[in-house]
C-alpha positions in Angstrom: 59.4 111.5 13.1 60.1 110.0 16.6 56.7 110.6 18.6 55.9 106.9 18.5 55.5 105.5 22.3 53.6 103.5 24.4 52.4 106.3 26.3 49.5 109.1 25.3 52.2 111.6 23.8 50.4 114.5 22.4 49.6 116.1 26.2 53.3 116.4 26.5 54.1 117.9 23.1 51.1 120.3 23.1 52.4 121.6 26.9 56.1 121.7 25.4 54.8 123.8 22.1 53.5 126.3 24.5 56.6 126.4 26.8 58.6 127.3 23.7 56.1 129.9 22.2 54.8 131.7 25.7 57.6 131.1 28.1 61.2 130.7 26.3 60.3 133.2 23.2 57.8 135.1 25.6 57.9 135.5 29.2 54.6 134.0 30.4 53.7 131.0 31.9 52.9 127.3 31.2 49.6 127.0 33.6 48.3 131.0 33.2 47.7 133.5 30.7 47.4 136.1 32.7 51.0 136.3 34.5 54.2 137.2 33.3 57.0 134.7 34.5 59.6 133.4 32.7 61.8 136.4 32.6 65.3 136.2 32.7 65.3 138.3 35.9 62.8 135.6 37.3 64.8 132.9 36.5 68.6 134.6 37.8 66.5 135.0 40.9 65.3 131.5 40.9 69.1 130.3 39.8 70.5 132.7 42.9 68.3 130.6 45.0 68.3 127.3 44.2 71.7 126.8 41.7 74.3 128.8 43.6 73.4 128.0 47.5 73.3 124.4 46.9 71.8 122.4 50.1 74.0 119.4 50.6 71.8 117.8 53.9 70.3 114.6 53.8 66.5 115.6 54.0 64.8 114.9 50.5 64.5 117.0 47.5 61.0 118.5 48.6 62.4 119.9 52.2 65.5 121.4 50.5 63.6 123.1 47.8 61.1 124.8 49.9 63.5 126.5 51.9 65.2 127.7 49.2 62.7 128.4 47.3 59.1 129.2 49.8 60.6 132.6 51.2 61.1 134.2 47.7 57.2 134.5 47.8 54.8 134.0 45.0 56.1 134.7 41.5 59.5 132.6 42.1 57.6 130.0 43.8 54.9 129.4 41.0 58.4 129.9 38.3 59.8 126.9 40.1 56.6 124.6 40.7 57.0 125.2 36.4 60.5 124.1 36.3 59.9 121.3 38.1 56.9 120.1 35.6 59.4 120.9 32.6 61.5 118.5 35.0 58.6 115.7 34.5 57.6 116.4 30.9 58.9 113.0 29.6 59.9 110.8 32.6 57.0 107.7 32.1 59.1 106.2 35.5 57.5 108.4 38.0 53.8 108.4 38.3 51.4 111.0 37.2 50.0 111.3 40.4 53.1 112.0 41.8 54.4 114.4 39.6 51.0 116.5 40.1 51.7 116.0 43.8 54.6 117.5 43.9 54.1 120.5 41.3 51.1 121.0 43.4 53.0 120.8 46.5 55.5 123.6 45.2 52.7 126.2 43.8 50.6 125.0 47.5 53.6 127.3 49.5 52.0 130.5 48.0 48.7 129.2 47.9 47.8 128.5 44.4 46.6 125.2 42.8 47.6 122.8 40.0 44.5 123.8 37.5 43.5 119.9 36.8 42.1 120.3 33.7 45.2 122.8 32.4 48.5 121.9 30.0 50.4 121.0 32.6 48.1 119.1 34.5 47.5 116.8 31.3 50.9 116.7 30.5 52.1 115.1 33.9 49.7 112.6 33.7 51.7 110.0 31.5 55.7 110.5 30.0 57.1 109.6 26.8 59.6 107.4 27.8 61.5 105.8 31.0 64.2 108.3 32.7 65.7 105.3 34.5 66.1 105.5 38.4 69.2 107.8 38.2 66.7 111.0 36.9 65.1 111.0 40.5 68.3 110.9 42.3 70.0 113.7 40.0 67.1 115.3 40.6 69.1 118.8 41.7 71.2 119.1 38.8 68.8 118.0 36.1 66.3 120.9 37.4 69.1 123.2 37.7 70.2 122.3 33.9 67.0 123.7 33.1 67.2 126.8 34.7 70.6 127.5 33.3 69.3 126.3 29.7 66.3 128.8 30.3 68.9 132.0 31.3 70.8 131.3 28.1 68.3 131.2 26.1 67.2 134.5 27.2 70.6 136.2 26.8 70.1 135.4 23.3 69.7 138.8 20.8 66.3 137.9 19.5 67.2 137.5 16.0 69.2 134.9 17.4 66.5 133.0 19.5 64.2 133.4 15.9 66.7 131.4 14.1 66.8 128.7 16.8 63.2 128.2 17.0 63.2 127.5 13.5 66.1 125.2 13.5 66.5 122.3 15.5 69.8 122.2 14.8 70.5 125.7 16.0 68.5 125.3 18.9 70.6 121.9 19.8 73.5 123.9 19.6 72.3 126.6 22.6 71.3 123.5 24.6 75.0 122.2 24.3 76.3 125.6 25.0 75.3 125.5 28.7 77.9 123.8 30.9 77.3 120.2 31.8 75.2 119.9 29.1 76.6 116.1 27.6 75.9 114.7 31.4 72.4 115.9 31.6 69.2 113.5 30.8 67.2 116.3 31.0 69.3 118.0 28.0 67.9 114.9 25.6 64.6 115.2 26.8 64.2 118.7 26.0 65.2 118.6 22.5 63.0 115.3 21.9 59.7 117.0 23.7 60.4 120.3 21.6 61.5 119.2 18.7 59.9 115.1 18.1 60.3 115.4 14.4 64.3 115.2 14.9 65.1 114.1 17.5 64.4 110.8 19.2 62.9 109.7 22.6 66.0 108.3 24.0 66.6 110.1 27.1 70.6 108.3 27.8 73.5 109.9 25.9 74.9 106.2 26.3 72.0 104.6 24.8 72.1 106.9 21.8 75.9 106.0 20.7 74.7 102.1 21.1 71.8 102.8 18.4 74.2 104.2 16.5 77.3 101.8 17.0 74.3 98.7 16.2 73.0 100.2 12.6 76.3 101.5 11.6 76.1 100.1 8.2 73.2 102.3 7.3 75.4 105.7 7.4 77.3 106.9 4.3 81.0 107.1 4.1 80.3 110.9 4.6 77.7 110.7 7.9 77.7 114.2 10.1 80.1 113.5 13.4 77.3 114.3 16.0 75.0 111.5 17.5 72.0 113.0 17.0 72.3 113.8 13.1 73.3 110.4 13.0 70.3 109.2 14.8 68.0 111.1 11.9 70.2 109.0 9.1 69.2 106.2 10.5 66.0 106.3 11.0 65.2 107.9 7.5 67.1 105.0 6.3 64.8 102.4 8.3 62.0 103.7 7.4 62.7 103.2 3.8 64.2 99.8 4.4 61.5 98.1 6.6 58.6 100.1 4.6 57.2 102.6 7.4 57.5 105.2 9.7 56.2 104.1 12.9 59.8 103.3 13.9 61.2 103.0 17.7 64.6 102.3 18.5 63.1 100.5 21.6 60.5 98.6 19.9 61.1 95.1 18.5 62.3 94.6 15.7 65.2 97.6 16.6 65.5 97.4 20.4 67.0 93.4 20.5 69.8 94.6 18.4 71.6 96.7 20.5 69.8 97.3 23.9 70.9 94.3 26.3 69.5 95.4 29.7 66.5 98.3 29.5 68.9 99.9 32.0 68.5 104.2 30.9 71.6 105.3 32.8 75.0 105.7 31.0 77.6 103.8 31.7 79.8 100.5 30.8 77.1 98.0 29.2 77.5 94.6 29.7 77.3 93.9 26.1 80.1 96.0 25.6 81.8 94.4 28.5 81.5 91.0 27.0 82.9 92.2 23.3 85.8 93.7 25.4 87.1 90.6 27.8 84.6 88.0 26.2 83.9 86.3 30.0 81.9 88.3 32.3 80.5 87.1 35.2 76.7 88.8 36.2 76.3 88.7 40.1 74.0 89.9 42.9 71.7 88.6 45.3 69.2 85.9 44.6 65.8 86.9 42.1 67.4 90.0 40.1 67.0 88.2 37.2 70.6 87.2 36.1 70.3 84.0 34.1 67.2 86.4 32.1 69.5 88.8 31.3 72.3 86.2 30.5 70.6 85.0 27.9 69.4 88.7 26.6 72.6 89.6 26.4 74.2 86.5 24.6 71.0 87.0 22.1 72.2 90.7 21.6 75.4 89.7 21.3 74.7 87.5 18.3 72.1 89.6 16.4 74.5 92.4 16.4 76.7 90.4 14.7 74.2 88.4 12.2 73.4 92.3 11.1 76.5 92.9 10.8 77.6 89.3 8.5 73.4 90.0 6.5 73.4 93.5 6.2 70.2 95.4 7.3 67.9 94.0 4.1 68.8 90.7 4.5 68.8 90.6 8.2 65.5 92.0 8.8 63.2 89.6 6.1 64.7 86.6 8.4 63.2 88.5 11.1 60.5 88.4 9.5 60.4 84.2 8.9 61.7 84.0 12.4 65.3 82.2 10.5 67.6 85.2 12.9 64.9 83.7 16.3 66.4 80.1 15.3 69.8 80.8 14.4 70.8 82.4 17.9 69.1 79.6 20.0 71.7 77.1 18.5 74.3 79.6 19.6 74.0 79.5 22.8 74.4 77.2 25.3 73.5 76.4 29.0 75.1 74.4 31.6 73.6 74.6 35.4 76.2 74.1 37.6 76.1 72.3 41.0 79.0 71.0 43.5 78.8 67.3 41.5 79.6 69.1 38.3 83.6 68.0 37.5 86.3 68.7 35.1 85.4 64.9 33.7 82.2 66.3 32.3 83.6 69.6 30.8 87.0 68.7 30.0 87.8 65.7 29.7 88.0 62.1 31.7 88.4 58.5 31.8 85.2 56.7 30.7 84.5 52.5 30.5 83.8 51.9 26.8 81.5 49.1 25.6 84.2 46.6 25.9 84.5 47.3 29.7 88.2 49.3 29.0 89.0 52.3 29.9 88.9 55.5 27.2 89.7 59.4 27.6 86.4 61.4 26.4 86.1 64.9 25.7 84.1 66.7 27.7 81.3 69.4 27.0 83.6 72.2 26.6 86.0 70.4 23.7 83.2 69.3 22.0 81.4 72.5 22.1 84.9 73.8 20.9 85.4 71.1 18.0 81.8 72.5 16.8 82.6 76.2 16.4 86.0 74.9 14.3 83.7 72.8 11.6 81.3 75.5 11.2 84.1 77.6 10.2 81.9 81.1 10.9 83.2 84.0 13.1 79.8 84.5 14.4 79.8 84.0 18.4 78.4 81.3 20.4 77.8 82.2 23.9 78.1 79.6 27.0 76.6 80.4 30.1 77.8 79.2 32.9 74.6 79.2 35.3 75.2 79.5 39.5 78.9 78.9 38.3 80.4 79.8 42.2 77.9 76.2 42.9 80.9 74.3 41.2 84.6 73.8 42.3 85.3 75.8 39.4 89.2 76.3 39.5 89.1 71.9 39.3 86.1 72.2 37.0 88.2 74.3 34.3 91.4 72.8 34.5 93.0 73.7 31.4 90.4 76.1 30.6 91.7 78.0 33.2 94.9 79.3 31.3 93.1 79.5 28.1 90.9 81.9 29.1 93.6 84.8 28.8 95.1 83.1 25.7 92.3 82.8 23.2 93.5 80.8 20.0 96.9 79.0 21.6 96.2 75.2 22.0 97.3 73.3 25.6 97.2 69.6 25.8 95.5 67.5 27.6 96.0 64.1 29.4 95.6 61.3 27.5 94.4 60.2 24.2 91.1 59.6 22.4 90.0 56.1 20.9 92.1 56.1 17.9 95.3 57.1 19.6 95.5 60.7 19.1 96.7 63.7 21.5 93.7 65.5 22.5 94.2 69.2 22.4 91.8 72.5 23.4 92.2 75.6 22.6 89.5 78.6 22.9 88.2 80.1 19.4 88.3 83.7 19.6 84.1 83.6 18.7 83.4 82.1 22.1 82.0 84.3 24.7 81.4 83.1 28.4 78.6 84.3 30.7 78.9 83.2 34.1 76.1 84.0 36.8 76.7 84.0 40.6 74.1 84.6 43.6 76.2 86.7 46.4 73.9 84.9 48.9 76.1 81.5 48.0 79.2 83.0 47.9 80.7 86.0 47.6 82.8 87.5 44.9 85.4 88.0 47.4 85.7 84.3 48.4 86.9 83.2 44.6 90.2 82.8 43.6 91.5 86.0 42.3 93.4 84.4 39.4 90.2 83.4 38.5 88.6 87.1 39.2 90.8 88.8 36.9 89.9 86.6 33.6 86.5 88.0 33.9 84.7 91.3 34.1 82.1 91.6 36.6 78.6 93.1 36.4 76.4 93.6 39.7 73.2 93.2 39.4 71.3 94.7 42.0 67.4 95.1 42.6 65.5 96.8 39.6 62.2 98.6 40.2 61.9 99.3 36.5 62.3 95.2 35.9 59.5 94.8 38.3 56.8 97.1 37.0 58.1 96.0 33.5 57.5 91.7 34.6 54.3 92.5 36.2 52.7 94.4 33.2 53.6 91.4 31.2 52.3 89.0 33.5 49.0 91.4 33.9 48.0 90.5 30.2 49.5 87.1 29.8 45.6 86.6 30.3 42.4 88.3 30.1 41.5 90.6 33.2 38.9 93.1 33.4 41.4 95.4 35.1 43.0 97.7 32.3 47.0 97.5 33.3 46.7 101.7 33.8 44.3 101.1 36.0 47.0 99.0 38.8 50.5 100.2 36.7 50.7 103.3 39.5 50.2 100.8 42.8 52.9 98.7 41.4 55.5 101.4 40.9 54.7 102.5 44.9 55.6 98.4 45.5 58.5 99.1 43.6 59.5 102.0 45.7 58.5 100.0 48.8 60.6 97.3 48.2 63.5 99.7 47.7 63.1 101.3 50.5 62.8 97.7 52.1 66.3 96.9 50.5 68.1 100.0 51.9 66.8 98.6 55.6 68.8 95.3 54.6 71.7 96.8 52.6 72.3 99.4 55.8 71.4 96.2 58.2 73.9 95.3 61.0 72.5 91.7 60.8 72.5 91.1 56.9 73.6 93.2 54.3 74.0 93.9 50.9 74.4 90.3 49.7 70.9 90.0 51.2 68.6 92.2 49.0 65.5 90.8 47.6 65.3 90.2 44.5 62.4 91.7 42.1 61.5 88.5 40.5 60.3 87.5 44.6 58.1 89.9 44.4 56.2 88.9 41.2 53.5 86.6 42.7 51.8 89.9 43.8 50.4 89.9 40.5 48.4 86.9 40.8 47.6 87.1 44.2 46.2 90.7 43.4 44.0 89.3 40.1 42.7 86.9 42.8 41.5 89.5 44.8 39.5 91.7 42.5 36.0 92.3 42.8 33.3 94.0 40.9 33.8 98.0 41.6 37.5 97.7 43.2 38.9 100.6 43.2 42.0 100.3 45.5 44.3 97.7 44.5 47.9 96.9 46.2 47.8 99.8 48.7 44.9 101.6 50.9 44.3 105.5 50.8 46.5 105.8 53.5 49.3 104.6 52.1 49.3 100.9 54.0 49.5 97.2 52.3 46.3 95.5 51.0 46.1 92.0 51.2 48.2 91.1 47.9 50.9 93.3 49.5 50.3 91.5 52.6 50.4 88.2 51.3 53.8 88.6 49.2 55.2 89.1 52.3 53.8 86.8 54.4 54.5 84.1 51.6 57.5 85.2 50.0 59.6 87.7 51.6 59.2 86.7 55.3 60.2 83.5 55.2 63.1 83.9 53.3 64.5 86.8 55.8 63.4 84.4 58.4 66.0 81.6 56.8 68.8 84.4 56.5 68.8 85.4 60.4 68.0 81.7 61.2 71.7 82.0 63.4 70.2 84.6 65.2 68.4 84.1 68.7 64.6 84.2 68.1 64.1 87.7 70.3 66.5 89.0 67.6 65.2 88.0 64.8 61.3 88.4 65.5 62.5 92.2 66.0 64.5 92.2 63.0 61.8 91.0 60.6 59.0 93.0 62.4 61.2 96.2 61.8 62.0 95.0 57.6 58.0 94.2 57.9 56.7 98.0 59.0 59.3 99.6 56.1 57.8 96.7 53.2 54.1 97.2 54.4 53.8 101.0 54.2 54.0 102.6 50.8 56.4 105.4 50.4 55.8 107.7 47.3 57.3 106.7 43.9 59.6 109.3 43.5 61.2 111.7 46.3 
């Protein structure tokens, strides 16, 4: 069974029961029992509509929709206010405020009203897990999925539909019928919400193949071909291993194995990135945590591989002692760069002995090297190279610089040790570089491109989800009265805001891209906000009109001003006083969390 979360589930699997037994094997509907529509003519209609007169304009999601949608009148407009709460059924990223809102908003164009004490209502009011911020923006085709899913399923012959309702494997197999399906979020949702029992709470198709790729060992020389079956192996064979039941891939002790960024969307992960060309460089502006998730991935990086070399039985009792904790802090290893750094202290250089001669010593590099060859284990180590476009770094590598492309061959270098002998270096094939880079510095187009190609390169940009994630940890790093729930909705609106703030910059004649905040600048907010609580608060970073309270105001008064203030310091003051005053009225006025 995957139903474990975080979140208050059962609302959201009691409203998906009745969307399979009222609406998808009948034709009713998910707020009333006294209308009929989910009927495939409803829903052609609907797909007529919305599906095949696309609106490609720039106004949001909620503007386009109504005018499709509003002049159909009321039974198409209550079938798509539906569609879109199917849309929000798991989604814990988006408020449930906001997902009311705007399922309200849609039924509100005919009149009618969200019932707030109804299936629905209680179903929006949490999520099962995060859609990452790509669900919002693919917001058209995920709702459209959904239709088409719904239109197939009612060509079915109704013996066939029978069988499928019985069979989750059947029923997966009319899901993947419908075109698009493997690029849909939406499609994983839907069989986790309908069928929990079999299939798990992972909403990213890329996310799933990493579970599976991490606990590999646990499937039989025979395992079924398909992700998802192979998903089910794996957890029945966890649950027998570790003992229990209450199993979640993104729970600890399973999520640090293969999960090295939180990110949902699919795509290249850095871990696999790092296997690949083992040197990656993370880069972005300054405050989007890249040193964090340096060291996150060098820890996945290693536990994937102690799995691997202990086997799951093994592996997991050292969890358990905290042995696996201690093994992959002495495999990794941090040097903070700066422009004083030289190829003396990583390579190698001329030192005065104790005698007041001269000697060649190797530097941390060669060392670090002559370690991982005594150990004699193929288990990585992981140096990260911290701020690493602070350093000269084509004189700070020297040798290393060749090396880098030719794991394993061995270069000399100048001079010899103490006891006469050529000092070599040569790259083990188990040493993986991280480098991390602030744009703000300098940019990625500014290094030398032989040096550019011996690495892959991973932007980091701003991360809402990061943000709402640090601040719930900071919220009960200590005792507060206010429950996180309570605040965790005002915090994903700062989120929004300061996205909104960064699309100002990004799209910013004066600065640019390189000059994004940061989430981690925004983190004070947190304590400045516990400061500010008083007995009976009830509004906390924003007002009921949308417009910064004081913790809001002080982050960026404190934080965020003064650092936009240093970026346009070139700037004459007329300039810049309008710049920031125009970045201030974007940051200080809460736009909703999800379009």
């Amino acid at each position: 069974m995957a139903k474990y979360s975080e979140y208050d589930t059962e609302p959201v699997y009691g409203a998906a029961a009745r969307l399979l037994e009222h609406c998808l094997q009948g034709d009713g509907s998910l707020i009333s029992d006294e209308v009929t529509l989910w009927t495939l003519d409803n829903l052609e209609n609907l797909h007529k509509l919305f599906v095949a007169s696309p609106d490609d304009s720039a106004r949001s999601f909620t503007e386009k929709f109504r005018d499709q949608i509003k002049p159909a009148g009321e039974v198409i407009c209550r079938l798509a206010a539906e569609v879109v709460g199917v849309y929000f059924f798991f989604p814990s990223n988006v408020g449930g405020a906001r997902k009311k809102e705007l399922v309200g908003e849609v039924l509100g164009w005919v009149d009618q009203k969200l019932p707030a004490d109804g299936v629905l209502a209680k179903a929006l009011s949490q999520g099962i897990g995060s859609g990452g911020q790509g669900y919002n923006t693919r917001r058209p085709a995920e709702i459209a999925f959904i239709i088409e899913f719904a239109i197939a399923w009612k060509r079915l012959e109704p013996s066939e539909r029978n069988v499928a309702v019985r069979d989750p494997w059947q029923f997966m197999e009319v899901v993947d019928s419908v075109e698009g399906a493997d690029a849909r979020q939406v499609r994983h949702m839907l069989l986790h919400v309908l069928f929990p029992e079999t299939f798990e709470r992972i909403a990213s198709r890329d996310h799933k193949r990493r579970v599976v790729s991490a606990f590999a060992q646990l499937l039989n020389a025979d395992a079924p071909e398909d992700t998802d079956r192979c998903l089910l192996a794996i957890r029945n064979e966890l649950g027998a291993l570790l003992g229990r039941q209450e199993l979640d891939f993104y729970w600890s002790p399973l999520v640090e194995v293969w999960n090295d960024s939180g990110v949902v969307e699919d795509g290249f992960a850095t871990l696999d990135a790092l296997r690949h060309k083992k040197q990656v460089v993370l880069y972005g502006p300054p405050g989007t945590g890249k040193t964090y998730r340096a060291k996150r991935v060098a820890d996945r990086l290693i536990r994937a591989a102690l799995l691997n070399e202990l086997g799951p039985k093994a592996y997991f009792e050292q969890v358990s002692t905290g042995e696996i904790d201690t093994a992959i802090k002495a495999r990794i290893h941090r040097l903070q760069l700066h422009p004083a750094y030289s190829y003396e202290e990583f390579i190698c250089g001329l030192h005065i002995d104790g005698k007041g001669a001269t000697e060649y010593r190797l530097g941390f590099l060669p060392r670090l090297v002559d370690t991982i060859i005594e150990e004699k284990s193929d288990l990585p180590r992981v140096l990260i190279l911290d701020e690493m476009n602070r350093a000269d770094l084509s004189r700070m590598l020297g040798e290393c610089f060749s090396l880098l492309e030719n794991r394993g061959e061995e270069i000399a270098l100048p001079g010899r040790d103490s006891s006469g002998k050529p000092m070599t270096l040569r790259i083990p094939m188990n040493l993986f570089i991280i480098g991390t880079m602030n744009l703000i510095d300098q940019s990625v187009e500014q290094m030398d491109f032989a040096l550019r190609r011996r690495f892959l390169w991973v932007m980091c940009p701003f991360d809402g989800e990061a943000l709402v994630s640090a601040a719930r940890q900071l919220w009960g790093s200590d005792r507060c009265r206010v429950e996180w729930k309570r605040v965790e909705g005002d915090f994903v609106r700062l989120a929004a805001a300061a996205s909104a703030l960064n699309r100002e910059i990004h799209n910013s004649s004066l600065l640019g891209s390189q000059y994004e905040i940061g989430h981690t600048y925004l983190l004070d907010v947190v304590a400045f906000l516990k400061n500010d609580l008083g007995p009976g608060t009830r509004l906390f970073l924003w007002a009921g009109d949308g417009g910064a309270r004081r913790p809001v105001q002080q982050t960026w008064e404190l934080s965020l001003k003064p650092l936009i203030v240093e970026y346009l310091s070139g700037l004459d003051s007329r300039s810049r006083d309008a710049e920031v005053a125009r970045l201030a009225a974007v940051f200080l006025r809460a736009p909703s969390e999800a379009n």
